[in-house]
N, C-alpha and C positions, 0 to 999 in steps of 0.2 A: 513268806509262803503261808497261805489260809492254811487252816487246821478245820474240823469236823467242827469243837467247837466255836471259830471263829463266826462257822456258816448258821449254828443251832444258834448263835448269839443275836444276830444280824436276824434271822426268820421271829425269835420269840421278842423282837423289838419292835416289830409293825406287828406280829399276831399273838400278844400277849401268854401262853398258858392256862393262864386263868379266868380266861374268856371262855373257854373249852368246858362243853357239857358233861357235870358230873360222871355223866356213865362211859365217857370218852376215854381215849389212850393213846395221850398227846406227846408230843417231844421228840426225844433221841431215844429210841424202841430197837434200836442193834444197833454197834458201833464200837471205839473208842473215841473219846473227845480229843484225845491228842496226836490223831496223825493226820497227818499231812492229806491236803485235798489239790488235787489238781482239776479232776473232772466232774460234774455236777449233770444228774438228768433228773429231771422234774416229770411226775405222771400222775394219774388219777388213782390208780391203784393199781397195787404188784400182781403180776399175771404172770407166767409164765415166756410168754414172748418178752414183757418188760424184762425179767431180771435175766433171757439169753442175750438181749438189747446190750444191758448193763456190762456183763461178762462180757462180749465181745468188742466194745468200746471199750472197754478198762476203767469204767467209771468208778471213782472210789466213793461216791455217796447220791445214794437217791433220795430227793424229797416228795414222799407221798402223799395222797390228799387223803387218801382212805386209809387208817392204820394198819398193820402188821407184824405183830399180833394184835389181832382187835381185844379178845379177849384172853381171858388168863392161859396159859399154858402150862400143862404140869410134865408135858415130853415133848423131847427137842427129837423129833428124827423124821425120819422119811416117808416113816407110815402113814398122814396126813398129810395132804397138798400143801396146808401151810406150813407145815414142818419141812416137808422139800423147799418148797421159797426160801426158806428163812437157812436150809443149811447151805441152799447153794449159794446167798450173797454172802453169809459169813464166810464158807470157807475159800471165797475171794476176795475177803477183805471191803466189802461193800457195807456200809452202813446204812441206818435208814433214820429218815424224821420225818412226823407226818404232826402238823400244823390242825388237819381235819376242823372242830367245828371251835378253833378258833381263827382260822381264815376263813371261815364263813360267816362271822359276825366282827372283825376286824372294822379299825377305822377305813382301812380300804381296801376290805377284803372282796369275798365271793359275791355277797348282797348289795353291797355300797357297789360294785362295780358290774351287777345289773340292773340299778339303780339308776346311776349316771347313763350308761349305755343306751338305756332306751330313754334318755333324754325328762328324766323326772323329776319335780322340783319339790321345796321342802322336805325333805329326805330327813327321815328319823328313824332309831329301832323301832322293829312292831311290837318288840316288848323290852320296855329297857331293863339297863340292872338295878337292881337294888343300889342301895347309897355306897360308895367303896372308897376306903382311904385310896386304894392305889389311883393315881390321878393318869394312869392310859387307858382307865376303864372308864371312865368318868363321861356322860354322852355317848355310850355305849349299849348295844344289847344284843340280844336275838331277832334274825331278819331285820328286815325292811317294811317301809309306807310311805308312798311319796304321792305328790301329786303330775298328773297329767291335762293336756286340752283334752276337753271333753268328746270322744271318739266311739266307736262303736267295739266292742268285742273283737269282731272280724278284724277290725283293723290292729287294733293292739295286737291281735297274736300274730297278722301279718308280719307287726314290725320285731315279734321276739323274733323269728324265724329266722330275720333279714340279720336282725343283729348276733345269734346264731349261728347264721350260716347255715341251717338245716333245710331239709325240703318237706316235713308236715311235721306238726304237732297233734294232742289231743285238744281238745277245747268242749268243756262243761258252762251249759248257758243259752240262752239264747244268742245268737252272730248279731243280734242286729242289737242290742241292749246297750243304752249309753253308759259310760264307764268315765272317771275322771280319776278316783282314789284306788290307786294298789298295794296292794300286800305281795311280798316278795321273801321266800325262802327256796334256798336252792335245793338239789337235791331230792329227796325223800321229805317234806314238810308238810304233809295231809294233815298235821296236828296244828298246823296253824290256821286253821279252817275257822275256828270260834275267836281265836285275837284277834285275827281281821274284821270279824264282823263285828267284834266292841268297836274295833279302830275306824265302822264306815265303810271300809272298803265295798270298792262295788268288785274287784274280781283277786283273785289269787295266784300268782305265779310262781308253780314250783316242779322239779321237775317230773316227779310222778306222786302216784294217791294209791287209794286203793279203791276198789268198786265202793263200797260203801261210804267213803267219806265224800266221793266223787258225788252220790245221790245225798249226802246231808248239807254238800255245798248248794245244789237245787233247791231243797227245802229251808235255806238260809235266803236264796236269791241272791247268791257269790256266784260269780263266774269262775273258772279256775281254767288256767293254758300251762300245759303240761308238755315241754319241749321232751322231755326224756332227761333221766340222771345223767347221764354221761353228757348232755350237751351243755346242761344247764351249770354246770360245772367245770368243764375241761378247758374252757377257753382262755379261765383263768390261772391254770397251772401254764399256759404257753406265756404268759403276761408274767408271773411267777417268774420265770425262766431267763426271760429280758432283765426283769428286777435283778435278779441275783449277777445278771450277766456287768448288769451296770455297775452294782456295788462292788465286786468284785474284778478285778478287772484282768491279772492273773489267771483266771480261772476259763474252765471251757464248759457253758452250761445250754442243757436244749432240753426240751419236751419230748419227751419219748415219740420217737419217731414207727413206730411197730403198735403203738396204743391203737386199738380201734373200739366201736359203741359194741356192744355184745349183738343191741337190737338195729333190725335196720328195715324199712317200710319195702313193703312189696303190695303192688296191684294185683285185686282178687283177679 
């Protein structure tokens, strides 16, 4: 029978720990490592529906992509939304592990697997690590940069969308701008705006920006397609899901079925 740490074993073996950005809060974040898992749900991050999800299913261990607690906590109680989350999976026994951004820069994580998805080739970090004894980091880093046939804007965001699954994104740039070299980070990655442009890139995909860096990518002459946080990431926590499904074979794992984007396009 799997155990919590069988499952923390198996996750920090394709998404290292130490991949995970300094200011990050990776791992086994509530739990005990020694009991018993039967049921597994994988999500983007704990919300309220998520952890009634969990309790109602009997799931004994969520793995999240987004931490919780992200940051320090000095009170465990109910006065705080995250303090409610967090008393109600503990006191059913619910654990949590959130992987966050080191299965976003994994050898086949969040980035490598929109990467391949839209069909990219030479595929490298957009900014690798520094030199590391540990040899799972080794050809490793933060984001993506691959190449593509040479295609226009319009079309590239086309095909996130398709690959996606979405029905609009944003897009900074001219549509009709030839594009061959991408830079890809998921998520929140507006900061990766100046390594793409050392790295060539003609456009950026990440899931959202801010106004500002959105206007410093124009005065770079980056493109950026901005599917949304929630798309540009979730598809992989269902992928996630299958994985754990396979390795484990005992076990009963799925993708939060109750998870939805916060935002959602409406016609003016």
């Amino acid at each position: 029978m799997a155990t919590v740490a069988d499952v923390c074993g198996y996750l920090e073996s394709f998404a290292p720990i130490t991949l995970a950005e300094d200011w990050d809060n990776v791992g086994l974040l509530l739990g005990d490592r020694q009991t018993a898992v039967h049921k597994v749900m994988t999500c983007l991050t704990v919300t309220g529906n998520v952890v009634q999800e969990a309790i109602e299913q009997q799931v004994d261990m969520v793995v999240t992509h987004h931490p919780i607690p992200f940051k320090g906590v000095k009170k465990l109680s109910t006065d705080s939304s995250t303090g409610a989350l967090l008393w109600d999976l503990a006191s059913n026994g619910i654990s949590v592990y959130s992987p966050h951004t080191a299965f976003d820069s994994a050898r086949n994580g969040i980035n490598q697997q929109l990467a391949v998805g839209l069909g990219l080739t030479e595929i490298r970090p957009l900014m690798p690590n520094q030199d590391s004894d540990d040899k799972r980091l080794q050809g490793l880093g933060t984001g993506r940069v691959g190449v593509c046939e040479s295609t226009t804007l319009k079309e590239f965001a086309s095909s996130v969308s398709a690959f996606l699954q979405i029905d609009g994104l944003h897009v900074v740039g001219d549509p009709q701008m030839q594009i061959s070299r991408i830079g890809i980070g998921c998520g929140s990655a507006g900061e990766f705006i100046r390594p793409a442009s050392r790295a060539g890139c003609h456009v950026l995909l990440t899931g959202e920006a801010r106004f500002h860096t959105c206007l410093e990518a124009e005065s770079l002459g980056i493109g950026m397609v901005l599917p949304g946080h929630y798309a540009s990431e979730r598809f992989a926590l269902e992928s996630l899901a299958q994985q754990l499904g396979s390795e484990f074979s005992d076990l009963t794992v799925w993708a939060s079925r109750s998870e939805r984007d916060p935002l959602s396009w409406q016609a003016g």
